[in-house]
Biotite code that builds the C-alpha atoms (Angstrom):
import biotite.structure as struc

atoms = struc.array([
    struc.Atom([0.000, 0.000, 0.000], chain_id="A", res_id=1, res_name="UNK", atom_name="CA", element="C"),
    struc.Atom([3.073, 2.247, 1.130], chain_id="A", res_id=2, res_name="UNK", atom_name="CA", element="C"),
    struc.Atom([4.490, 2.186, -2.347], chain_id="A", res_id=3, res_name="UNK", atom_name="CA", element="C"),
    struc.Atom([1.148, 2.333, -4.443], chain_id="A", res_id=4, res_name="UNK", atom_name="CA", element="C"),
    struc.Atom([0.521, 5.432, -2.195], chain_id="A", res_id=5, res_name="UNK", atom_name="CA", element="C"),
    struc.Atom([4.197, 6.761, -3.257], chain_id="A", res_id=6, res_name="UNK", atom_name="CA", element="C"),
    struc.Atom([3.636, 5.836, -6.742], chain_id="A", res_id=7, res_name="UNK", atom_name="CA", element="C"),
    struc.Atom([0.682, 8.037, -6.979], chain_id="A", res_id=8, res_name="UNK", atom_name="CA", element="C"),
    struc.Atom([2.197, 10.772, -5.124], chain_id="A", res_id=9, res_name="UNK", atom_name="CA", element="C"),
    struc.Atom([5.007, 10.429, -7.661], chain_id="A", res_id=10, res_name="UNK", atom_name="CA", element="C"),
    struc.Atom([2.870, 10.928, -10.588], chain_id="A", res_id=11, res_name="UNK", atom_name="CA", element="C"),
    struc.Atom([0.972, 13.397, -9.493], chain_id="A", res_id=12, res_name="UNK", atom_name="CA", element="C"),
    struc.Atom([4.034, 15.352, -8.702], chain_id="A", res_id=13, res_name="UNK", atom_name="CA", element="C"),
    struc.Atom([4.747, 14.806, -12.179], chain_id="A", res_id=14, res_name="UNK", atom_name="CA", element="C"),
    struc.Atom([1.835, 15.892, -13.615], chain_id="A", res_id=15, res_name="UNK", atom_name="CA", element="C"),
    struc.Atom([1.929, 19.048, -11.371], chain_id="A", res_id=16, res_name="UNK", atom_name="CA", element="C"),
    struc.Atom([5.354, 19.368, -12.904], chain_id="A", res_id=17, res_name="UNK", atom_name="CA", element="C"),
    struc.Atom([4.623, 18.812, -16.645], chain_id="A", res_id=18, res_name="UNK", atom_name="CA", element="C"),
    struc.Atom([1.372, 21.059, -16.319], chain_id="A", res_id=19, res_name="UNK", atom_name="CA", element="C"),
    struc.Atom([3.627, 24.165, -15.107], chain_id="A", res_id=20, res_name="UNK", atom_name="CA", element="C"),
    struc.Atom([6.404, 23.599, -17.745], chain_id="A", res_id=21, res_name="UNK", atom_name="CA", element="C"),
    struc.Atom([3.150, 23.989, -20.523], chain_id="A", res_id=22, res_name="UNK", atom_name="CA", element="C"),
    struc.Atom([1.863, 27.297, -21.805], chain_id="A", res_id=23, res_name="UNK", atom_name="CA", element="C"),
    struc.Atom([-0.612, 29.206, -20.415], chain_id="A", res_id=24, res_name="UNK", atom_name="CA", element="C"),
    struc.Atom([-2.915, 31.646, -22.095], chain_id="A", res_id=25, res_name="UNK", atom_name="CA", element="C"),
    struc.Atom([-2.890, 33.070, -18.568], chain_id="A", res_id=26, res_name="UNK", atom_name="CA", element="C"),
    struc.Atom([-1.112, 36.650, -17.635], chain_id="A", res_id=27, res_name="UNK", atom_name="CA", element="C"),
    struc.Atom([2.791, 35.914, -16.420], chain_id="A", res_id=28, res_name="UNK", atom_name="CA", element="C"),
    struc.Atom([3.087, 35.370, -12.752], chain_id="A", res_id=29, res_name="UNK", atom_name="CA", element="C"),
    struc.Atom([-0.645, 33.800, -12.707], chain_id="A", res_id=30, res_name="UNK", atom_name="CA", element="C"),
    struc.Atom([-0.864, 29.647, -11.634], chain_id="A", res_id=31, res_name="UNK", atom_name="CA", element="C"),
    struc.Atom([-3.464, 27.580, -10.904], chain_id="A", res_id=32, res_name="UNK", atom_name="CA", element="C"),
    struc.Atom([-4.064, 26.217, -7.827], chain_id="A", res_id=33, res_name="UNK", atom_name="CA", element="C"),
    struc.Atom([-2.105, 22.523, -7.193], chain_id="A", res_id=34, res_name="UNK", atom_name="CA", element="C"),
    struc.Atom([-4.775, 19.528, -7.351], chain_id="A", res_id=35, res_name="UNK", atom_name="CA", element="C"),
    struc.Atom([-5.052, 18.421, -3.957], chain_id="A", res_id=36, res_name="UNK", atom_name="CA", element="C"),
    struc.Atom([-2.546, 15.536, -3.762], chain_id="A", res_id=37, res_name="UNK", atom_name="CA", element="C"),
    struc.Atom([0.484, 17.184, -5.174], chain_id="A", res_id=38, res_name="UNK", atom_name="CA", element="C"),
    struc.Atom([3.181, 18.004, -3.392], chain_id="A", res_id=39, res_name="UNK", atom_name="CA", element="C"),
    struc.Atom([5.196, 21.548, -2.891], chain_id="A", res_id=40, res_name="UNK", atom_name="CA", element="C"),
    struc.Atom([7.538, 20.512, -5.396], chain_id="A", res_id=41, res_name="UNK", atom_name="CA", element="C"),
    struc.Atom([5.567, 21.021, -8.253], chain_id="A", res_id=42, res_name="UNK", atom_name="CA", element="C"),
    struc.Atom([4.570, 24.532, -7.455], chain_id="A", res_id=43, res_name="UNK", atom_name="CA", element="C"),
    struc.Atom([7.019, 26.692, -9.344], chain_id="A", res_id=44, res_name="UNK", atom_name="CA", element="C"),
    struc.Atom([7.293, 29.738, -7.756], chain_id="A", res_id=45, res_name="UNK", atom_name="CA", element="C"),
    struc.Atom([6.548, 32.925, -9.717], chain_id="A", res_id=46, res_name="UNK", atom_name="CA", element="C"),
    struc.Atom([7.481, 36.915, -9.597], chain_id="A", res_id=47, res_name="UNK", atom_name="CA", element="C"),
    struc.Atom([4.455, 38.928, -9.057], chain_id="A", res_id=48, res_name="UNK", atom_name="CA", element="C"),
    struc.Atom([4.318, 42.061, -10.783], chain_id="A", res_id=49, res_name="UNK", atom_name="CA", element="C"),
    struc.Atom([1.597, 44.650, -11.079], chain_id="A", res_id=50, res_name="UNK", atom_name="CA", element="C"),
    struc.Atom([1.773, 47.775, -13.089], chain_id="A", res_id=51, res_name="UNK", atom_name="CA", element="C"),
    struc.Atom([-0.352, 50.868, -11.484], chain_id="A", res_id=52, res_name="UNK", atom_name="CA", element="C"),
    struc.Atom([-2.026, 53.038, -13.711], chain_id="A", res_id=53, res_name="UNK", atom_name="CA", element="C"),
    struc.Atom([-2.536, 56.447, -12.666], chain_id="A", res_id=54, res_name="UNK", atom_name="CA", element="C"),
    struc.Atom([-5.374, 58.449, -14.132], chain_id="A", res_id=55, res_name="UNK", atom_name="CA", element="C"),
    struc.Atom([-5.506, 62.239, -13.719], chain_id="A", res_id=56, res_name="UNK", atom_name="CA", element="C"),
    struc.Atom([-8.399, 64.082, -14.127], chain_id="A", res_id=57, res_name="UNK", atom_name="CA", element="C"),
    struc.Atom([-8.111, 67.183, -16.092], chain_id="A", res_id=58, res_name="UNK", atom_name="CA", element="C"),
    struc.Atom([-9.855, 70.125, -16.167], chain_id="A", res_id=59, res_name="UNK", atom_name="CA", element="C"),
    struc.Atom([-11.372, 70.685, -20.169], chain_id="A", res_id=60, res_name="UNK", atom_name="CA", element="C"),
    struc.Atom([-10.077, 73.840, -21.499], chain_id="A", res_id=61, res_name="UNK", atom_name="CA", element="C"),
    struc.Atom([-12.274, 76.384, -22.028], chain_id="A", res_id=62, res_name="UNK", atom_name="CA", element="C"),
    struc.Atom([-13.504, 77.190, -25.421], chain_id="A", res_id=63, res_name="UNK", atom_name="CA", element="C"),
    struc.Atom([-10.979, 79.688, -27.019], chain_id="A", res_id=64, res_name="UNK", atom_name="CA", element="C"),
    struc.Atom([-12.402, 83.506, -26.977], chain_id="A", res_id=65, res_name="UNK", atom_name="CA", element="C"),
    struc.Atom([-11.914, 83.334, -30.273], chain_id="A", res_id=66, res_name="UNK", atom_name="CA", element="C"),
    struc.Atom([-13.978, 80.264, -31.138], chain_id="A", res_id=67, res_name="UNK", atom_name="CA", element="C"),
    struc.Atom([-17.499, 82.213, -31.802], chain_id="A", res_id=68, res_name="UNK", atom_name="CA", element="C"),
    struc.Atom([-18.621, 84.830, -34.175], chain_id="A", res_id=69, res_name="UNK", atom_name="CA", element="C"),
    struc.Atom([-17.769, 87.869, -32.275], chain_id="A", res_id=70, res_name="UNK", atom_name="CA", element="C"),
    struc.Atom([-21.338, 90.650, -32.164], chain_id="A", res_id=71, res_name="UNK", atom_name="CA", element="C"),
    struc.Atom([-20.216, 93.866, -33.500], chain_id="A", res_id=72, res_name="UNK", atom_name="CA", element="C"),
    struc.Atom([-21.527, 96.646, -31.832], chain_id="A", res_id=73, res_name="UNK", atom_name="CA", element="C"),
    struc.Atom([-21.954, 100.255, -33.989], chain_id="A", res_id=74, res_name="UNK", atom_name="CA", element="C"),
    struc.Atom([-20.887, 103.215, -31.450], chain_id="A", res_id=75, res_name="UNK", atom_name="CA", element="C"),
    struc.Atom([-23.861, 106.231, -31.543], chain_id="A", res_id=76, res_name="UNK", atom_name="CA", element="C"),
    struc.Atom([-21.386, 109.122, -32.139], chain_id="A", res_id=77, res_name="UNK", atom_name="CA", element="C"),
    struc.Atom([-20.857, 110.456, -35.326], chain_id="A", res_id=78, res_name="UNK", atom_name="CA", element="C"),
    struc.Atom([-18.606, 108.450, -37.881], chain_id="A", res_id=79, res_name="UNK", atom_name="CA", element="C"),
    struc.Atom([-14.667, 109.204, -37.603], chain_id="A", res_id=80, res_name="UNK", atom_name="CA", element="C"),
    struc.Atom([-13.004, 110.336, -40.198], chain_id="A", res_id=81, res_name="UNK", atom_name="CA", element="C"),
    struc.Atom([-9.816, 108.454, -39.395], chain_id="A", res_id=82, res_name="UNK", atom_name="CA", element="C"),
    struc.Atom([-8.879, 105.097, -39.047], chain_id="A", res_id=83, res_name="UNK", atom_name="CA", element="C"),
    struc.Atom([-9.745, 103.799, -35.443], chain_id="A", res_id=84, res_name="UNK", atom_name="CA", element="C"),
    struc.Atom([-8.204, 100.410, -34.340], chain_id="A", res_id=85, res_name="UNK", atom_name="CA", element="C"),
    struc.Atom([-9.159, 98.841, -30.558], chain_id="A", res_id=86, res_name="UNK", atom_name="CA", element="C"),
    struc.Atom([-7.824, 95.641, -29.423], chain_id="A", res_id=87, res_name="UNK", atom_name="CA", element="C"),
    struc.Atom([-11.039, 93.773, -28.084], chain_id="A", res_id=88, res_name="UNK", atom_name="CA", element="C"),
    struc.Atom([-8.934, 90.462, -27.424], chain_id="A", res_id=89, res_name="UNK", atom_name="CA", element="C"),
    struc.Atom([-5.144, 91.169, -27.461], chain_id="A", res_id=90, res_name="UNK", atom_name="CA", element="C"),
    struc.Atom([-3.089, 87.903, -28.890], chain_id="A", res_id=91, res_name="UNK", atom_name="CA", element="C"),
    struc.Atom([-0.510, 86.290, -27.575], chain_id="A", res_id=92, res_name="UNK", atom_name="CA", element="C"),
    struc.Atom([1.447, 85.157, -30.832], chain_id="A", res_id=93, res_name="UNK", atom_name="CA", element="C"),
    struc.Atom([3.718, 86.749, -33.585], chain_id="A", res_id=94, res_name="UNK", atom_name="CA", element="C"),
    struc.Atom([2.701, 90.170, -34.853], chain_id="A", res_id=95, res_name="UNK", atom_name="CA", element="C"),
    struc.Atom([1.283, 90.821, -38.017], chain_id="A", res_id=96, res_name="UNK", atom_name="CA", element="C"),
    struc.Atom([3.785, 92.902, -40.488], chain_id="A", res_id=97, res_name="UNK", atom_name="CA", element="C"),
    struc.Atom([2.932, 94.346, -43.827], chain_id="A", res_id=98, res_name="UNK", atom_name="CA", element="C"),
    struc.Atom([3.376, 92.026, -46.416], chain_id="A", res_id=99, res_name="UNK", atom_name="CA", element="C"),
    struc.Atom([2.788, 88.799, -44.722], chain_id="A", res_id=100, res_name="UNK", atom_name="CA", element="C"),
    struc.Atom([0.054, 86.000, -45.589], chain_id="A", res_id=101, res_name="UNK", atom_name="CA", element="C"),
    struc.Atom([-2.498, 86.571, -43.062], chain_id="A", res_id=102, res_name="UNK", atom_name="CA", element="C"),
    struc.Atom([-5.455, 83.952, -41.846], chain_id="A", res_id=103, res_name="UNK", atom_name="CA", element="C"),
    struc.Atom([-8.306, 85.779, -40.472], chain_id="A", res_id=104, res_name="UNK", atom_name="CA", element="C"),
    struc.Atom([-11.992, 84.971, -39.088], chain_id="A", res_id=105, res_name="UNK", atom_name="CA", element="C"),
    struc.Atom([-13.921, 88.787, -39.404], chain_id="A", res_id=106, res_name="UNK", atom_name="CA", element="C"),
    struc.Atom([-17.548, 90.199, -39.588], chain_id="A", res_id=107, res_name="UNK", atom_name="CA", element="C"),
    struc.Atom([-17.984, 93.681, -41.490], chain_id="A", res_id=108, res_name="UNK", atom_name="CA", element="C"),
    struc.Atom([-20.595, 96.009, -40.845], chain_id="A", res_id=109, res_name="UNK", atom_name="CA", element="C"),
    struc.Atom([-21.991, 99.177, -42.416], chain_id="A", res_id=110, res_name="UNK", atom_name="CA", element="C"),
    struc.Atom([-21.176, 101.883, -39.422], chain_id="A", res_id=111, res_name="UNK", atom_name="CA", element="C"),
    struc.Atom([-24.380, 103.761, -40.950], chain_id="A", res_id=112, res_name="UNK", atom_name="CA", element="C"),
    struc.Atom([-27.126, 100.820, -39.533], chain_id="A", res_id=113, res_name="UNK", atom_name="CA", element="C"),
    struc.Atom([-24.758, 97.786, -38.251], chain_id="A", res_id=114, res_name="UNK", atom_name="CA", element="C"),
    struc.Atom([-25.909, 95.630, -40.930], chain_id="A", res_id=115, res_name="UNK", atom_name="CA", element="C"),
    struc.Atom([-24.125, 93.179, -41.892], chain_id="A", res_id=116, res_name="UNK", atom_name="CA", element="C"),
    struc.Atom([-22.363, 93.023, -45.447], chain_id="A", res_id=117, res_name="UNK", atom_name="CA", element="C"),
    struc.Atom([-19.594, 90.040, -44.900], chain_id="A", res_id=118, res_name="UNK", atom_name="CA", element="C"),
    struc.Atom([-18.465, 87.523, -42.858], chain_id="A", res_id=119, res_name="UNK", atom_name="CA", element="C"),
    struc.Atom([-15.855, 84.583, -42.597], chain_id="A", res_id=120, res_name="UNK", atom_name="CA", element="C"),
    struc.Atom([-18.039, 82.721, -40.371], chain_id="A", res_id=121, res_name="UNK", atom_name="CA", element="C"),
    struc.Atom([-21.030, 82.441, -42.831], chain_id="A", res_id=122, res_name="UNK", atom_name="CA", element="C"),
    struc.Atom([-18.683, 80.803, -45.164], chain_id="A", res_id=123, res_name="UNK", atom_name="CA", element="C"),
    struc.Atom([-17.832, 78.621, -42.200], chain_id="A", res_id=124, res_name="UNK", atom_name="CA", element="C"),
    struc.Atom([-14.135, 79.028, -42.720], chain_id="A", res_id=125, res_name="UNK", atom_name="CA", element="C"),
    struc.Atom([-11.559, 81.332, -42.033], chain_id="A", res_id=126, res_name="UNK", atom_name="CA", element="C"),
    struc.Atom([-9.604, 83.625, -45.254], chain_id="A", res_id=127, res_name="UNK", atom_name="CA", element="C"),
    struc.Atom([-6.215, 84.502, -46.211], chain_id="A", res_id=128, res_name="UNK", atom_name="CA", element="C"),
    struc.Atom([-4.467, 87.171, -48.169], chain_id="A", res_id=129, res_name="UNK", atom_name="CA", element="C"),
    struc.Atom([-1.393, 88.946, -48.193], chain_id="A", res_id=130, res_name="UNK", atom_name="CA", element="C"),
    struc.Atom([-1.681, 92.135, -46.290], chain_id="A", res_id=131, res_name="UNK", atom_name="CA", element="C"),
    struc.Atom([-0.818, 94.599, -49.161], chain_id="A", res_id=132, res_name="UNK", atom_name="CA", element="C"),
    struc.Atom([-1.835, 97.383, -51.207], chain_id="A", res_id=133, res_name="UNK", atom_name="CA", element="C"),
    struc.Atom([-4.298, 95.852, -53.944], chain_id="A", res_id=134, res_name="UNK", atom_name="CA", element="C"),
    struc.Atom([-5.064, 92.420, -51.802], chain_id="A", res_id=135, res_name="UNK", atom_name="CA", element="C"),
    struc.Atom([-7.216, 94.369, -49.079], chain_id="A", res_id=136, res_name="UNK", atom_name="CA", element="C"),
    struc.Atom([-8.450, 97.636, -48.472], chain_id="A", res_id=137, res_name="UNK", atom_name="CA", element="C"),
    struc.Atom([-6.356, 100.521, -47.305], chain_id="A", res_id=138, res_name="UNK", atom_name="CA", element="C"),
    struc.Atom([-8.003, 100.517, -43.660], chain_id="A", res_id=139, res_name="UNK", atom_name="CA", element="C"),
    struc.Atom([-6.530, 96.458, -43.349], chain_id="A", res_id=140, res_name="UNK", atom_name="CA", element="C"),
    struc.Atom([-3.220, 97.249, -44.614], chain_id="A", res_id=141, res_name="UNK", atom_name="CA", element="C"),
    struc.Atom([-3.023, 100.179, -41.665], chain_id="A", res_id=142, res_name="UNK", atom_name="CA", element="C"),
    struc.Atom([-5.130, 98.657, -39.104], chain_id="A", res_id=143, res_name="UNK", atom_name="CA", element="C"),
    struc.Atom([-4.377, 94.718, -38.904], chain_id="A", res_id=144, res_name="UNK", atom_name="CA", element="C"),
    struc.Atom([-0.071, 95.431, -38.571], chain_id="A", res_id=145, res_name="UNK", atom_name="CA", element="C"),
    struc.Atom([1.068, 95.118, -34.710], chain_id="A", res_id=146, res_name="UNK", atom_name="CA", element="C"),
    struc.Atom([-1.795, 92.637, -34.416], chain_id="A", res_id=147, res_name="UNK", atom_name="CA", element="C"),
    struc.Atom([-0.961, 89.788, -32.414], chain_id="A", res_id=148, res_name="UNK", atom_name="CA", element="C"),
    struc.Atom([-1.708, 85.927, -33.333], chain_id="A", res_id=149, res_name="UNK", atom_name="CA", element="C"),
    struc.Atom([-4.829, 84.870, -31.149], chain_id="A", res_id=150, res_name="UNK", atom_name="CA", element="C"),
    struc.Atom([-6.115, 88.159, -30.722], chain_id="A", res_id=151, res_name="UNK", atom_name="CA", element="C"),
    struc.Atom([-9.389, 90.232, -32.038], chain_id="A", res_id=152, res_name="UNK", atom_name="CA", element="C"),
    struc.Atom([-9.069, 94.196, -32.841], chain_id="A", res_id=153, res_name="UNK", atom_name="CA", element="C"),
    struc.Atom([-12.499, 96.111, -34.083], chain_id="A", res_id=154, res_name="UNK", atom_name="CA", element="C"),
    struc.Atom([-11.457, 98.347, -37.330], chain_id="A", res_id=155, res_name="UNK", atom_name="CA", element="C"),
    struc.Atom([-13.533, 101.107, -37.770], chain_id="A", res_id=156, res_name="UNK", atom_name="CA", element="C"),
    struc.Atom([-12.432, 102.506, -41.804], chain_id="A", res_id=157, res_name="UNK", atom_name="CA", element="C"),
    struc.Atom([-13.869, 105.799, -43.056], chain_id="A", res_id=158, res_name="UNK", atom_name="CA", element="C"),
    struc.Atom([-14.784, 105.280, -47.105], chain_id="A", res_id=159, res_name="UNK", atom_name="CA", element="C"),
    struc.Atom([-11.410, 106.869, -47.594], chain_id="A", res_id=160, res_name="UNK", atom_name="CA", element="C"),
    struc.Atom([-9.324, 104.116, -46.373], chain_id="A", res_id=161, res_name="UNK", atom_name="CA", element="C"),
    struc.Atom([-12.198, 101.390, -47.774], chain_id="A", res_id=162, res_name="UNK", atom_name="CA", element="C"),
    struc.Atom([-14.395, 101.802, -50.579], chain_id="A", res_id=163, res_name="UNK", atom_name="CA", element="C"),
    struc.Atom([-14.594, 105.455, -51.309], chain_id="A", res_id=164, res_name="UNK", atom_name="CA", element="C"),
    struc.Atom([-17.452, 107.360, -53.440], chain_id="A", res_id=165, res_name="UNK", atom_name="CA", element="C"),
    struc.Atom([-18.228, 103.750, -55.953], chain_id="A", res_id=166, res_name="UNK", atom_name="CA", element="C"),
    struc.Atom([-18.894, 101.552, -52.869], chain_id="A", res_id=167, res_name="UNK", atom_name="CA", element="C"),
    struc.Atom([-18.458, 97.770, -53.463], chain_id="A", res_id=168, res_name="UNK", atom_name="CA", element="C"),
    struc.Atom([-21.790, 96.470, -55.385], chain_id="A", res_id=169, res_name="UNK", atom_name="CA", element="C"),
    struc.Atom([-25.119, 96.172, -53.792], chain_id="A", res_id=170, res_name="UNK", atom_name="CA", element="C"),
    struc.Atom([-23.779, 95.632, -50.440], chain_id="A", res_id=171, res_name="UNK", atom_name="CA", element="C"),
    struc.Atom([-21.647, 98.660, -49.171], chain_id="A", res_id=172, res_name="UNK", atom_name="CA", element="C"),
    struc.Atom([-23.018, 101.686, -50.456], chain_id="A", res_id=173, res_name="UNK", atom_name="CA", element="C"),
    struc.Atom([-20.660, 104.400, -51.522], chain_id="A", res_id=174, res_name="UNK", atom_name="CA", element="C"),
    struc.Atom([-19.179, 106.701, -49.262], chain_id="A", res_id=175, res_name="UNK", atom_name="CA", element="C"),
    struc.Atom([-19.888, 104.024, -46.129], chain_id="A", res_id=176, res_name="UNK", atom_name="CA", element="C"),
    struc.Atom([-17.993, 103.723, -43.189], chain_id="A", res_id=177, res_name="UNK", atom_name="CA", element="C"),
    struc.Atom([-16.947, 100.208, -41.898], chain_id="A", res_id=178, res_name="UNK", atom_name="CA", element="C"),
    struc.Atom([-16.867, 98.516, -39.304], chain_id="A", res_id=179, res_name="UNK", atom_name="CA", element="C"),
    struc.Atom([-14.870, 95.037, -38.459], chain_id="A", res_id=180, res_name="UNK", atom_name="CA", element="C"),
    struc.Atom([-14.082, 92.987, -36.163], chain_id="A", res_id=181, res_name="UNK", atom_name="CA", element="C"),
    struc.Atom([-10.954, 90.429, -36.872], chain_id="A", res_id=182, res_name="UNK", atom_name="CA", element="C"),
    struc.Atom([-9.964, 87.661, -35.181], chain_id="A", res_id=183, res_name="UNK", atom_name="CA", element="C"),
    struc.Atom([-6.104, 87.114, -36.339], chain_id="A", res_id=184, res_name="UNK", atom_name="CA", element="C"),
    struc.Atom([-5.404, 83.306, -36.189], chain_id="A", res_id=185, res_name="UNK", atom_name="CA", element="C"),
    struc.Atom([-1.715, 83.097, -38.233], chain_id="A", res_id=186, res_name="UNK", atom_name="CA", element="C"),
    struc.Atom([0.137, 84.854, -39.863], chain_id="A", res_id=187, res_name="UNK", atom_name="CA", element="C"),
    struc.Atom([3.160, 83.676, -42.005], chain_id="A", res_id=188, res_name="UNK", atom_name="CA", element="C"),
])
């Protein structure tokens, strides 16, 4: 009885043996439990290891200033003369020089009633142009320089400095006042 009792002992140790020598679909450093009958020999011992995964909650960013059409607001005085320029938002990013590519979002106004004659945003995308004589009016050439990338600046051009006495088509009668607002969001 003594030796059939070893004998199985034996063999089970042996089994206990062959089964940790086989692959496992199991994660490294997992076993399974020895049948009962097997002895400690046949329990190979493993390394545990556990990775910790830290998750940080973050704060979303808020929606850039610069991310919705902007409402342009008239003033009630009388129309200037002049070219006025007022930094609404002021940018953070490379000044705008004369004679660079520009990329601009921007609403224009008539100063006269506030209606609207053009807009970036109902094309749903922003424009470019060079910022020079004969690619833009005379009131963008003087009033979008020293404009910072990521900021918005309210032109207000007197026909002088935009369309003069022949207006531009059916929208911007002649002799009209402008208004803008840009948003300046590269230049190059």
């Amino acid at each position: 009885m003594r030796t059939r009792t070893t004998l199985i002992a034996s063999l089970l140790a042996l089994a206990g043996l062959g089964l940790a020598g086989c692959g496992s679909s199991k994660a490294p450093g997992i076993q399974t439990a020895p049948s009962a009958g097997a002895t400690q020999a046949a329990i190979t011992p493993t390394t545990a290891t556990s990775t910790t995964s830290t998750t940080t909650a973050t704060t979303p960013k808020p929606p850039s200033p610069l991310s919705k059409k902007p409402a342009v607001t008239v003033p009630k005085t009388a129309a200037p003369t002049k070219l006025v320029t007022k930094d609404l938002i002021k940018g953070t990013g490379p000044a705008a020089k004369v004679g660079q590519t520009v990329t601009v979002n921007y609403v224009g106004v008539l100063y006269k009633n506030g209606k609207e004659f053009d807009s970036s945003w109902s094309r749903g995308q922003p424009t470019s142009f060079p910022l020079s004589n004969g690619g833009v009016i005379s009131g963008w050439v003087q009033g979008i320089p020293g404009m910072k990338v990521g900021g918005r600046r309210e032109l207000i051009i007197p026909p002088s400095l935009a369309y003069g006495k022949s207006g531009s088509g059916s929208t911007i009668p002649p002799n009209s006042t402008l208004v803008f607002v840009v948003d300046l969001l590269s230049v190059s």
